[in-house]
N, C-alpha and C positions, 0 to 999 in steps of 0.2 A: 504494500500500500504506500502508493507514493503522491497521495493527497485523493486521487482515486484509485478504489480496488482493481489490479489488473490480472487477467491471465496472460501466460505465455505461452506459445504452440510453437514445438521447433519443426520444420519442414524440410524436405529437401527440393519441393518447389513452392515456395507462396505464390498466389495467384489472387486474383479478383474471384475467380468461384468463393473461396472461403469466406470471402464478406457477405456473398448469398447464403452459405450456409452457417454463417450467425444471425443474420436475418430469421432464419427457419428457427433454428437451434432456440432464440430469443421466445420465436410465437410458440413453441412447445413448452418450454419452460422458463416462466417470468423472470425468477431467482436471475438468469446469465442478464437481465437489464442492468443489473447493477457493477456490474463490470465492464470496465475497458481490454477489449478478448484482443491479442496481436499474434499473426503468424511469423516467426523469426526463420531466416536461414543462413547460416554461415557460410559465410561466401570461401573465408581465408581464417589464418590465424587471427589478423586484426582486424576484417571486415565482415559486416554482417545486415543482410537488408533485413525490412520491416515494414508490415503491412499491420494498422490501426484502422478496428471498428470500433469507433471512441462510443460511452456509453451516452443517451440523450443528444445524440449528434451522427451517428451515423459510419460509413465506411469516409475516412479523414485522410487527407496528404500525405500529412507529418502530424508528431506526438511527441513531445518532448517526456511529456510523464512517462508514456509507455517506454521511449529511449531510454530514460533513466532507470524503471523497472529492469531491461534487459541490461542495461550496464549491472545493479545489482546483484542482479538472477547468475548471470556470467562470473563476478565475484564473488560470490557463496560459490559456486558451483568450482572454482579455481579455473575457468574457461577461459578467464584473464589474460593472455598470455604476454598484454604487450601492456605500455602505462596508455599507449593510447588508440584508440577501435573507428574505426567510422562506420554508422550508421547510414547504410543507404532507405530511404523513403521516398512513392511517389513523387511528394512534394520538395524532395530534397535529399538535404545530406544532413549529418550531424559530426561534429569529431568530437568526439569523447577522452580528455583526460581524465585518467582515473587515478585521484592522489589519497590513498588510503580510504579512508571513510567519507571523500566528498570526490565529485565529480564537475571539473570544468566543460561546458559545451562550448563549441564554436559552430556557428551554421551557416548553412548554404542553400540557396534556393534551383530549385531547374524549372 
């Protein structure tokens, strides 16, 4: 929880179908509204794209919170491998420094 509840979904293709099937996922069961659900795939050791269906908003660009979730998610997880990851999104990019228990962004639009 990084000011909203998020799942993570690692993939080895994220696509646009998956924002239809939290669309679905949503009308079956209420409970997933309350989450911002994102598809992750590792591209490299330090790269990694991301697909956000932000909750009360819909299938989204870019996500900083979700960003930050999967920076997280990837430091629990020791997936970390570099100080710093970029984040490919839609609506952009993110570079992620990760200095122990905080995280710098820098971003980029396409």
């Amino acid at each position: 929880d990084v000011g909203n509840p998020h799942i993570l979904i690692n993939s080895e293709k994220p696509n646009l179908q998956f924002l239809e099937y939290v669309k679905d996922l949503q009308t079956k069961d209420s409970s997933f509204l309350d989450f911002n659900i994102s598809q992750y795939k590792k591209i490299s050791k330090n790269k990694f794209e991301l697909l956000t269906f932000e909750r009360g908003v819909g299938p989204t660009p870019a996500c900083s919170s979700a960003a930050l979730a999967l920076c997280n998610y990837l430091n629990i997880l020791g997936e970390a491998y570099s100080e710093s990851i970029e984040i490919i999104m839609p609506g952009g990019y993110l570079k992620a420094d990760l200095m122990g228990d905080k995280v710098k962004f820098c971003a980029g639009v396409s």
